[in-house]
ZAKOL-111213 format. One record per residue (C-alpha): residue in one letter; x, y, z. Coordinates in nm, 3 decimals, decimal comma. Each point is the difference from the previous one (the first is absolute). Layout:
<pts>
PT  code        u        v        w
PT     a        X        Y        Z
...
</pts>
This chain:
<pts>
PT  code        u        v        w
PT     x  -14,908   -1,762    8,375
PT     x   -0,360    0,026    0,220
PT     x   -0,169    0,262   -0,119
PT     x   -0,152    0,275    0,251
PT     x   -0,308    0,225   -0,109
PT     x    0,044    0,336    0,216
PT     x   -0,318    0,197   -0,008
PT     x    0,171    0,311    0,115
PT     x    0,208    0,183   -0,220
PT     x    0,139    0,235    0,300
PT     x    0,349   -0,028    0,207
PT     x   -0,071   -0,326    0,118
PT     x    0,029   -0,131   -0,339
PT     x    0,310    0,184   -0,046
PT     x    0,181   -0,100    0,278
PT     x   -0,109   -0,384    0,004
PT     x    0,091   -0,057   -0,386
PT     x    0,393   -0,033    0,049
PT     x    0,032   -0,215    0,305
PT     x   -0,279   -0,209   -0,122
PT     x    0,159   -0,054   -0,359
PT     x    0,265   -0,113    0,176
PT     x   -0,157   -0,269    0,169
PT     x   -0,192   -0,150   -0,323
PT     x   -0,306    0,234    0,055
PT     x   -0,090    0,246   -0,281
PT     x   -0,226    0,288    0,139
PT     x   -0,190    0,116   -0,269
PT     x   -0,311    0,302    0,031
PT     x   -0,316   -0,131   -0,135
PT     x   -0,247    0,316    0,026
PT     x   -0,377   -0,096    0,062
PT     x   -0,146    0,359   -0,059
PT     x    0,038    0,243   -0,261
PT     x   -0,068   -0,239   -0,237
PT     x   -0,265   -0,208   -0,216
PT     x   -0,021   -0,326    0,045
PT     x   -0,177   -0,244   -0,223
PT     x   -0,136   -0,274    0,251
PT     x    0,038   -0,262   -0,285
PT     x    0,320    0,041   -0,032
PT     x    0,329   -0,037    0,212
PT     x    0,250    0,304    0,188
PT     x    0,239    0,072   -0,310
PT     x    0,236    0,030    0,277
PT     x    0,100   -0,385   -0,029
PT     x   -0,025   -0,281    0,217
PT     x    0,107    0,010    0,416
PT     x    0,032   -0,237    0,296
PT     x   -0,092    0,193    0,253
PT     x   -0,112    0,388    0,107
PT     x    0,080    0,246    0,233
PT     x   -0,216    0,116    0,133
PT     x   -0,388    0,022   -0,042
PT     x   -0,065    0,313   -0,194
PT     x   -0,154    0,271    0,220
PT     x   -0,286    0,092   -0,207
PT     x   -0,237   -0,340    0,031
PT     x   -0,199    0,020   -0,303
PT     x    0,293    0,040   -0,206
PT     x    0,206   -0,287    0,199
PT     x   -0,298   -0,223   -0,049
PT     x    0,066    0,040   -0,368
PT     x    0,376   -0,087    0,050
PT     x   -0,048   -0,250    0,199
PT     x   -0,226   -0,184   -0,256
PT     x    0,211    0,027   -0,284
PT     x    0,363   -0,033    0,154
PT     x   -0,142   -0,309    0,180
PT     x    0,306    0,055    0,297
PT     x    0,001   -0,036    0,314
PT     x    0,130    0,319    0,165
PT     x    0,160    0,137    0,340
PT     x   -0,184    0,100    0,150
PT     x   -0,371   -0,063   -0,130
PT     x   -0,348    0,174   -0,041
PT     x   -0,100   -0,110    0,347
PT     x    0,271    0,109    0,171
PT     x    0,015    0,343   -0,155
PT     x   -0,300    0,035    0,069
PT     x    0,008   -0,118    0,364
PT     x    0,296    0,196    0,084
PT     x   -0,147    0,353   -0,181
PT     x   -0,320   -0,037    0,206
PT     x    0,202    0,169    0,330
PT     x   -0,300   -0,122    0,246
PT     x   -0,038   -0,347   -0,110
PT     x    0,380   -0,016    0,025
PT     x   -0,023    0,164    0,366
PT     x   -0,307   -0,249    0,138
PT     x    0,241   -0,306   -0,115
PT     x    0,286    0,084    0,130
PT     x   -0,169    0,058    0,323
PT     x   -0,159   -0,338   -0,012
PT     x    0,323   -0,106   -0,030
PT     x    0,159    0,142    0,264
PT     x    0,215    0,281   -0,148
PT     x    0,006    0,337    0,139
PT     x   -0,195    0,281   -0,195
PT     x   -0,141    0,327    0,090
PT     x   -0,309    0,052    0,113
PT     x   -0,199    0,061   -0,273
PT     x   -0,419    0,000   -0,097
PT     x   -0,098   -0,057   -0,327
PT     x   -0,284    0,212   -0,122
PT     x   -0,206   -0,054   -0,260
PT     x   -0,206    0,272   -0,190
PT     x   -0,272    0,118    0,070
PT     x    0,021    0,017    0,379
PT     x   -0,169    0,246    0,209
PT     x    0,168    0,232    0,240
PT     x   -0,061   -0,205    0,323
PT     x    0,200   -0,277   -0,178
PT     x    0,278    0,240   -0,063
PT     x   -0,017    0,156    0,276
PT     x    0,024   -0,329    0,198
PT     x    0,301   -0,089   -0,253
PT     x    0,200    0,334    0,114
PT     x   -0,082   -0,034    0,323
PT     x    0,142   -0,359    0,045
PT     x    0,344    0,110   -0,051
PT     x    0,201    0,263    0,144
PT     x    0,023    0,359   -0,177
PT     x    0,155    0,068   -0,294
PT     x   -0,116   -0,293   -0,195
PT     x    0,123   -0,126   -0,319
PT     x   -0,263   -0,012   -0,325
PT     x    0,126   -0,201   -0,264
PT     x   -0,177   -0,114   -0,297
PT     x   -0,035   -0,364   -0,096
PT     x    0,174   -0,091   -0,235
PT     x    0,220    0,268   -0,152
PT     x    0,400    0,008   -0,029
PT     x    0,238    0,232    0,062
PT     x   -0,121    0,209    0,307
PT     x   -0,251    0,126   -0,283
PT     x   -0,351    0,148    0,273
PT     x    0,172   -0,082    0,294
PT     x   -0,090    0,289    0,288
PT     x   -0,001    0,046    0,338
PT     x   -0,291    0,141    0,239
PT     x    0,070    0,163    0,306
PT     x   -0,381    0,069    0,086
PT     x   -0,305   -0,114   -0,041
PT     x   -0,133    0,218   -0,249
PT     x    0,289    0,004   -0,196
PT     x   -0,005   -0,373   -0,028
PT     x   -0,393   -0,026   -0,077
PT     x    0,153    0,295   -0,278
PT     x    0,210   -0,239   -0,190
PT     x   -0,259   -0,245    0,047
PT     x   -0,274    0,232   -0,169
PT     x    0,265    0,009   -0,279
PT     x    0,052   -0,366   -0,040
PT     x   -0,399    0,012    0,002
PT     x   -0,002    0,154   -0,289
PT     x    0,285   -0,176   -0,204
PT     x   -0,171   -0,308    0,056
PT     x   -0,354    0,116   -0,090
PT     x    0,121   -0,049   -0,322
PT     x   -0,097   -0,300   -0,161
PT     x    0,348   -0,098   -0,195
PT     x    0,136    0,018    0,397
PT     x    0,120   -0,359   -0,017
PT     x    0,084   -0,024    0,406
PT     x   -0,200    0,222    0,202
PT     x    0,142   -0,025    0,340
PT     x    0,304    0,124    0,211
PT     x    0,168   -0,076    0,293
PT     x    0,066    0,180    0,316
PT     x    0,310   -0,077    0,193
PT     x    0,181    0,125    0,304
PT     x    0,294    0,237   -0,040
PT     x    0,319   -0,099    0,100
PT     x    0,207    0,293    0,085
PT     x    0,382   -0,024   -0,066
PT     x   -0,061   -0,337   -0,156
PT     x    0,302   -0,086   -0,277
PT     x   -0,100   -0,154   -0,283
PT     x    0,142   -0,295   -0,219
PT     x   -0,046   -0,246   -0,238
PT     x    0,077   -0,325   -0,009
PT     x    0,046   -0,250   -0,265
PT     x   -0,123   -0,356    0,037
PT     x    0,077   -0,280   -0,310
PT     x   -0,137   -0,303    0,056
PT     x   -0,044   -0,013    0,347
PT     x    0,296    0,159    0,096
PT     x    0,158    0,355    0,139
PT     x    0,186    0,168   -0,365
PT     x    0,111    0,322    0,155
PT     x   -0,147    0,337    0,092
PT     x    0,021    0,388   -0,031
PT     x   -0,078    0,196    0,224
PT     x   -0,259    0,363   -0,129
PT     x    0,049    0,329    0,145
PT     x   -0,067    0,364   -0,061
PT     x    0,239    0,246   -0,034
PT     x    0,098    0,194    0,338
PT     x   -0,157    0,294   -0,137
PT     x   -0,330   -0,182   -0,117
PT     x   -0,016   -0,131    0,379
PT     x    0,024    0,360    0,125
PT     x   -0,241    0,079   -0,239
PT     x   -0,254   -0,219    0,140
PT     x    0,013   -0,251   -0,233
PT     x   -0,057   -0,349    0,065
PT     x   -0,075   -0,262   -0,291
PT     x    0,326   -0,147   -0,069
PT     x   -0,114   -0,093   -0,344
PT     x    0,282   -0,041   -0,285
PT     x   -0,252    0,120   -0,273
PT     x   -0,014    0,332    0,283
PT     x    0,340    0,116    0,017
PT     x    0,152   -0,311    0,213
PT     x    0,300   -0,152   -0,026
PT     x    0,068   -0,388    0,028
PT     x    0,312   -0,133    0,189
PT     x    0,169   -0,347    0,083
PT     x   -0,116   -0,099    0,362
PT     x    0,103   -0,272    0,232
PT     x   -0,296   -0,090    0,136
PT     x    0,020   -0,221    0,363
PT     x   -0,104   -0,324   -0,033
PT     x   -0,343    0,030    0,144
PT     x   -0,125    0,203   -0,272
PT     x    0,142   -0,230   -0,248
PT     x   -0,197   -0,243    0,114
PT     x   -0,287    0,201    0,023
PT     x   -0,006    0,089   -0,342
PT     x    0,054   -0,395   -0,114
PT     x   -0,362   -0,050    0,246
PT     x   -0,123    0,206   -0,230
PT     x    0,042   -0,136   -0,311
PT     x   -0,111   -0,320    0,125
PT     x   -0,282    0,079    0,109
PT     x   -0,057    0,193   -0,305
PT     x    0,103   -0,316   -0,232
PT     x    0,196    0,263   -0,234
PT     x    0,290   -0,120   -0,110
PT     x    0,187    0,357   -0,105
PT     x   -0,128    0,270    0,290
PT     x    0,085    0,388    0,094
PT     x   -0,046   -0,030    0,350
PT     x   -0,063    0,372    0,151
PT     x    0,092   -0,013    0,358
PT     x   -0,018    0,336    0,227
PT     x    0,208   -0,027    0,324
PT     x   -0,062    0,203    0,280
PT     x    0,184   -0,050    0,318
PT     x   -0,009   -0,354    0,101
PT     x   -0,285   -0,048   -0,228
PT     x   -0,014   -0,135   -0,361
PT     x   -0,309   -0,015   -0,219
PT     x   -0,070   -0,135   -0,350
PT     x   -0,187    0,304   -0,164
PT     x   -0,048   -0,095   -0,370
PT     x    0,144   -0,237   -0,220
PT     x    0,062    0,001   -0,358
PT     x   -0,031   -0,262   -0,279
PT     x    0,191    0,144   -0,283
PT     x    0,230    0,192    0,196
PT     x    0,327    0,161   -0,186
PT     x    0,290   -0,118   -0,026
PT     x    0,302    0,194    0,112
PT     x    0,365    0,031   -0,039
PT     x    0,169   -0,319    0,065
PT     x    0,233    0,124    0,315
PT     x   -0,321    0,041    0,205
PT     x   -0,065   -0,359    0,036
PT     x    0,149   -0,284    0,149
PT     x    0,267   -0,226   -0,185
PT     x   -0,156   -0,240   -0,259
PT     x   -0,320    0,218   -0,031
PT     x   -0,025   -0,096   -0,388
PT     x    0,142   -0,339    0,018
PT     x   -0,326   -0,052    0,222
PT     x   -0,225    0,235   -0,195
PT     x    0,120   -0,259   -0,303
PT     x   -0,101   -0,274    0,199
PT     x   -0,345    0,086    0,047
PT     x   -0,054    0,093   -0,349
PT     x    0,132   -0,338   -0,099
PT     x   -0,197   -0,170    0,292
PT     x   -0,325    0,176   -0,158
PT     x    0,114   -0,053   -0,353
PT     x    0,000   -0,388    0,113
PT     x   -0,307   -0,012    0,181
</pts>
């Protein structure tokens, strides 16, 4: 049986362990914090052929990586290229693929360099950090001083020195949009859901149609433009095992984030022979 190192013990792991034991693959958590490692020695968690996927802390994946010695889906690089939102954003544009407007910004900038920023785009504007998860600092600016606002307190946050990324993006608002995520393995569409408030949270004003905020997560259909919009996207990318977060507005579709260690969900939300190709890939890694 291959052996899988999951470095996520959260519902992915849960829901992936029966279908994959029943196609040879044994899912097994291997946690890289909370412990003490001696760098001499090996993981006491056994031996693996492959891992899924890169841990999300990098210091502590660097460790794992060393001393499980497997090669994983998805890997440091493409965690890391996928969690950086603007980097993501300026290749998929190169590419061709349809993304909001967006300007990176980089702290410190002065006011006429914000200013210029929320003046480029059309009021409210979206401020989103870099490279967070979850909806976790998102906000949106009506005005200009609001926006330079949150900006003075994003100043601040990153005046301190542990501030790993100290820069944001701004982005155009799209009003209305719907908002879904779809699954790409190996190249291919795997299904979607499709995130949305609450009627009441609408009314409420409400607008981040986050899970982790109060969301909920449904099967969609999605036409097959936007299929094929969110397979551009992985390959231009080069990640094998992508969230793809597309926000649809009218005849429009943009690619707004993407994730690299995206959760998995319940089974009925993808398409037929989702795990019989999320096997494949760990075997196709595995081999490689």
């Amino acid at each position: 049986m291959l052996r899988l190192a999951v470095a996520t013990n959260a519902e992915t792991l849960e829901r992936i362990r029966s279908p994959l034991s029943e196609r040879g693959i044994e899912a097994t958590y291997v946690p890289t914090t909370g412990r003490a490692q001696p760098l001499s020695e090996p993981f006491t968690d056994g031996s693996f052929d492959v891992g899924f996927v890169y841990p999300s802390r990098m210091m502590e994946g660097g460790v794992a990586d060393a001393l499980l010695g497997v090669p994983w889906v998805n890997d440091r690089e493409a965690v890391l290229r996928s969690r950086n939102k603007a980097e993501t954003l300026a290749r998929l544009d190169r590419a061709g693929v349809p993304t909001p407007e967006s300007v990176h910004v980089s702290n410190p900038a002065d006011e006429s360099a914000l200013r210029a920023a929320f003046e480029r785009l059309d009021a409210p504007v979206v401020i989103k950090p870099n490279s967070t998860t979850r909806g976790v600092g998102v906000a949106k600016a009506a005005d200009l001083d609001s926006f330079l606002g949150i900006c003075d307190y994003l100043s601040l946050i990153h005046d301190y020195r542990a501030a790993g990324d100290k820069s944001f993006l701004v982005q155009e608002f799209l009003p209305g949009a719907r908002d879904f995520r779809a699954m790409v393995i190996d190249g291919e569409f795997a299904g979607a859901v499709e995130r949305r408030l609450s009627e009441a949270d609408r009314s409420a004003g409400r607008w981040k149609h986050n899970v982790h905020r109060g969301a909920t997560a449904t099967a969609a259909d999605l036409p097959e433009e936007h299929r094929r919009l969110a397979e551009r996207t992985a390959r231009a990318l080069g990640v094998d095992w992508l969230g793809v977060d597309l926000l649809v507005s009218g005849d429009r579709a943009v690619v707004n984030e993407t994730n690299a260690r995206p959760t998995v969900d319940s089974a009925t939300k993808y398409e037929p022979g989702f795990y019989d190709r999320l096997a494949a890939l760990f075997r196709r890694t595995a081999e490689a």
